[in-house]
C-alpha positions in Angstrom: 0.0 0.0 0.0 1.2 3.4 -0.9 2.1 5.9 1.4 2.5 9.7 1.1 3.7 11.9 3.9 4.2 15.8 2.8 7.5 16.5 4.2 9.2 13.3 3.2 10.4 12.5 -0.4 8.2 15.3 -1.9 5.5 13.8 -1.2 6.3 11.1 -3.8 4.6 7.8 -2.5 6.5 5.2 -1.1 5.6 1.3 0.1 7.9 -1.3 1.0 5.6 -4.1 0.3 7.2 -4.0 -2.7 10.5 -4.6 -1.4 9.8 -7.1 1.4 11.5 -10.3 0.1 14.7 -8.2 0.4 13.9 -6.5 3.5 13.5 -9.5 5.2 16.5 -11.1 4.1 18.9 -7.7 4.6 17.4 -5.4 7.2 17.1 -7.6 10.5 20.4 -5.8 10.8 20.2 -4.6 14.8 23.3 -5.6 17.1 22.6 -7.4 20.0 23.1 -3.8 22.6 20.2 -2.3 20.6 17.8 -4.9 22.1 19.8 -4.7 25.3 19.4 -1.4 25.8 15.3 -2.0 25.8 15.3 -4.7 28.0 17.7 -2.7 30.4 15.0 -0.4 31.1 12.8 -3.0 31.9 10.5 -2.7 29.0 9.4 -5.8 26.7 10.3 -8.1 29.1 8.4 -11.4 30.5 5.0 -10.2 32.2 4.5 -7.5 29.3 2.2 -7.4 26.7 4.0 -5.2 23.9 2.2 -4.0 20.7 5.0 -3.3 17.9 3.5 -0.7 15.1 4.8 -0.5 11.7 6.5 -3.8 12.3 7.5 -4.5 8.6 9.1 -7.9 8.8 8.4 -9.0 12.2 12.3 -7.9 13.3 11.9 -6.5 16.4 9.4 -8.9 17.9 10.9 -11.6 16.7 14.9 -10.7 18.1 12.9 -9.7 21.1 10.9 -12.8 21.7 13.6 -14.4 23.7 13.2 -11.5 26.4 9.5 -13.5 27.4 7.0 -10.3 26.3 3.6 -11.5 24.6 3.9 -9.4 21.3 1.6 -8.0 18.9 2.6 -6.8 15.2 0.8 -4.2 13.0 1.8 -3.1 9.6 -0.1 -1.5 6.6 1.5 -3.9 4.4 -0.2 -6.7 3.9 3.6 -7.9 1.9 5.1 -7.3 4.9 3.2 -8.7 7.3 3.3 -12.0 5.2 7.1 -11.9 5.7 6.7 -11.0 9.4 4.3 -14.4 10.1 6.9 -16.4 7.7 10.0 -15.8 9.9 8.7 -16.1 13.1 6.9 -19.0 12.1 7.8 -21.1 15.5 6.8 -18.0 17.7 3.7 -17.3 19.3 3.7 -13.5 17.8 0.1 -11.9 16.6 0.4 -10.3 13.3 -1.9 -7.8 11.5 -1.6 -5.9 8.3 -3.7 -2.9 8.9 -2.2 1.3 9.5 -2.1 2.5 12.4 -4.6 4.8 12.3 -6.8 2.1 12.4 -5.7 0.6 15.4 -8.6 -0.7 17.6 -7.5 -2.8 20.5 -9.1 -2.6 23.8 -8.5 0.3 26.2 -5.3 -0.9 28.6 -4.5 -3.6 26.4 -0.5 -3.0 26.5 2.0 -2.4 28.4 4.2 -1.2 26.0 3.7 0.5 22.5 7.0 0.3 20.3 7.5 2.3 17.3 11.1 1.4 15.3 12.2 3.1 12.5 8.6 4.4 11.6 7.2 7.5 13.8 7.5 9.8 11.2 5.0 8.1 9.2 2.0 8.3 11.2 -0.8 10.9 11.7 -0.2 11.7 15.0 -3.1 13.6 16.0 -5.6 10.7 15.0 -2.9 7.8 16.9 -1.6 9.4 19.5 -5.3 9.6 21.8 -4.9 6.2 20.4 -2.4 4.7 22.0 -2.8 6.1 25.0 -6.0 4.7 25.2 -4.8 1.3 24.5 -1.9 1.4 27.1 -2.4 0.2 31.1 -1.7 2.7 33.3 1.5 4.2 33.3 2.1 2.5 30.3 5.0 3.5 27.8 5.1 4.6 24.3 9.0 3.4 22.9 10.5 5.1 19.9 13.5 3.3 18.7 15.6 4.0 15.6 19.0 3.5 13.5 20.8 4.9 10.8 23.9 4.9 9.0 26.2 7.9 9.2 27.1 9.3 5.9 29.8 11.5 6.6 31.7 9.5 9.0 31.9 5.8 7.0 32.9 6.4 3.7 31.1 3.3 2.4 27.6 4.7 3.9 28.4 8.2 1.8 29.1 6.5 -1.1 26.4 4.3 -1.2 24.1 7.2 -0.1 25.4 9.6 -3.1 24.6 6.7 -5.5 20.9 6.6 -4.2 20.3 10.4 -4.7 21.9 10.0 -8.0 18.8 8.1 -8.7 16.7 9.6 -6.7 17.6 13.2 -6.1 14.1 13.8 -3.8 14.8 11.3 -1.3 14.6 12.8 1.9 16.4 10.2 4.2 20.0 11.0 3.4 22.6 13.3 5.4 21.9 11.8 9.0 23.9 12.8 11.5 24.0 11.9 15.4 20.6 13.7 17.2 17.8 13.2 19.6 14.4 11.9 18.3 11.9 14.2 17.5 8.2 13.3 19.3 5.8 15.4 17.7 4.5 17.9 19.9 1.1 16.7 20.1 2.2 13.4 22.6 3.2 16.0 25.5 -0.6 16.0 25.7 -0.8 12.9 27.0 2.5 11.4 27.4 5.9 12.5 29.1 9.3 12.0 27.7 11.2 10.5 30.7 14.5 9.0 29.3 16.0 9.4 25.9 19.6 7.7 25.0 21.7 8.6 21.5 25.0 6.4 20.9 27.2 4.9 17.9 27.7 1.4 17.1 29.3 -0.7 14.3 27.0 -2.9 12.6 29.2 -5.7 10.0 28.3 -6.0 6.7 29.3 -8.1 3.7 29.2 -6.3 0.1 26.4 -8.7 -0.9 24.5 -7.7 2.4 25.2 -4.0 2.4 23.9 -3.9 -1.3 20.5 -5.7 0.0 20.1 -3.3 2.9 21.0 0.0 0.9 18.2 -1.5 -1.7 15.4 -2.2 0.8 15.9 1.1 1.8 12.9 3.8 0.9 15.2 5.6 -1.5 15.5 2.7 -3.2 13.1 -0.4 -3.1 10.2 1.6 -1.9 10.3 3.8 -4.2 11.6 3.2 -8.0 11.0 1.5 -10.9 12.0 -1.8 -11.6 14.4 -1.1 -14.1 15.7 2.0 -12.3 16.5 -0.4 -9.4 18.5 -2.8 -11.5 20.2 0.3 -12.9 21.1 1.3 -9.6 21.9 -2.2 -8.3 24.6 -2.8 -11.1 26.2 0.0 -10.1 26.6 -0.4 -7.0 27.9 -3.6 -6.9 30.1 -2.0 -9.1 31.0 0.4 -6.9 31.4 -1.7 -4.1 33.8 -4.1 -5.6 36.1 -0.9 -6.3 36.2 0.8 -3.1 34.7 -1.8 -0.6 36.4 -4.7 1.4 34.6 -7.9 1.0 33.7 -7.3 5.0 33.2 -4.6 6.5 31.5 -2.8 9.5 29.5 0.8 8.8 29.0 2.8 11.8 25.4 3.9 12.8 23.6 5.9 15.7 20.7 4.1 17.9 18.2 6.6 19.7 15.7 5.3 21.9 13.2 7.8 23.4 10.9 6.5 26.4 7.6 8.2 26.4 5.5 7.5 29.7 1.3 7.4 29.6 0.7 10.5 32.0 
């Protein structure tokens, strides 16, 4: 299912049920401390029932699953929640494709509401009464995310500049280290208690750096068949010239822990 958001892309529509077969194989890509760092706060643990929005391929419930939380997975692709119920096949995890706008759990259904790599996509005045409806009390709203840093790893920059070469109106390059932003609206309802920015190295191979740089949105999402092979070629191209076999690229994590007031 399309999506268009105003201030991302130009409003060009994206959806990355088109490129879910590679997402699932190339962007379950989190080191073990980002998961650490959640359960170290003592959320999505055992006892917890956790509701993941904009789940794509199932990967945070599913690395999480081991921690003992009952989870729950929403997605508006129906693509990727087929991939989501595929790889967690042996887990007890509740998938459904439907946006989050739509959302229409019981009141105090969850402990925790998780949010990874997708915030910015949402209507936030229509979800955010939302989920505080549908957490317990003092229930927490989680907003985790990662990215590549583009002008401190080389290979990221390079990879990055190819993907603007094709498509100059993505709006998800230039990243640099900084706090989440929670749209204003949740400090209605919700109060930021804890937020946590770091680095970490995250190892690649030049076949699985190529599959995560084209299940990005920039990329998969987003373009044309034929302009995707275009810009797959040359990249592999490019990455057999000026890329190790191996390799790590380094990223920022941000986790910001929003409490149901």
């Amino acid at each position: 299912m399309d999506i268009t958001v105003k201030d991302i892309d130009g409003g060009n529509a994206f959806d990355f049920g088109r490129t879910s077969s590679d997402y699932a194989k190339y962007r379950d890509i989190y080191p073990p401390e980002f998961y650490e760092r959640i359960s170290a706060r003592g959320l999505c643990i055992k006892g917890q029932n956790v509701l993941d929005i904009g789940t794509g391929t199932g990967v945070l419930p599913r690395n999480m699953y081991h921690y003992g939380a009952r989870w729950t997975g929403t997605d508006i692709s129906d693509n990727q929640i087929e991939q989501a119920k595929k790889l967690s096949a042996e887990m007890d995890i509740d998938y459904y494709a439907v946006p989050a706008e739509k959302l229409d759990f019981p009141d105090s259904s969850f402990d925790v509401i998780t949010a990874c790599q997708c915030i910015w996509y949402f209507d936030h005045e229509r979800i955010m009464p939302e989920l505080y409806r549908m957490l317990k009390p003092d229930g927490r709203f989680l907003v985790l995310y990662m990215a590549w840093l583009p002008f401190e790893d080389k290979i990221a920059g390079a990879s990055e500049n190819l993907v603007l070469k094709y498509n100059p109106g993505w709006t998800g390059a230039g990243e640099t280290m900084h706090p989440l932003y929670i749209p204003e609206c949740y400090s209605e309802k919700f109060e930021l208690i804890y937020h946590d920015e770091y680095k970490l190295n995250v190892h690649f191979t030049r076949k699985s750096w190529n599959g995560r740089m084209k299940a990005c949105r920039g990329v998969g999402a987003s373009l044309s068949q034929e302009t995707i092979s275009e810009w797959e070629s040359e990249h592999l191209k490019l990455l057999s010239e000026t890329a190790p076999e191996e390799f790590d690229i380094l990223h920022f994590a941000a986790i910001a822990d929003l409490k149901r007031k």
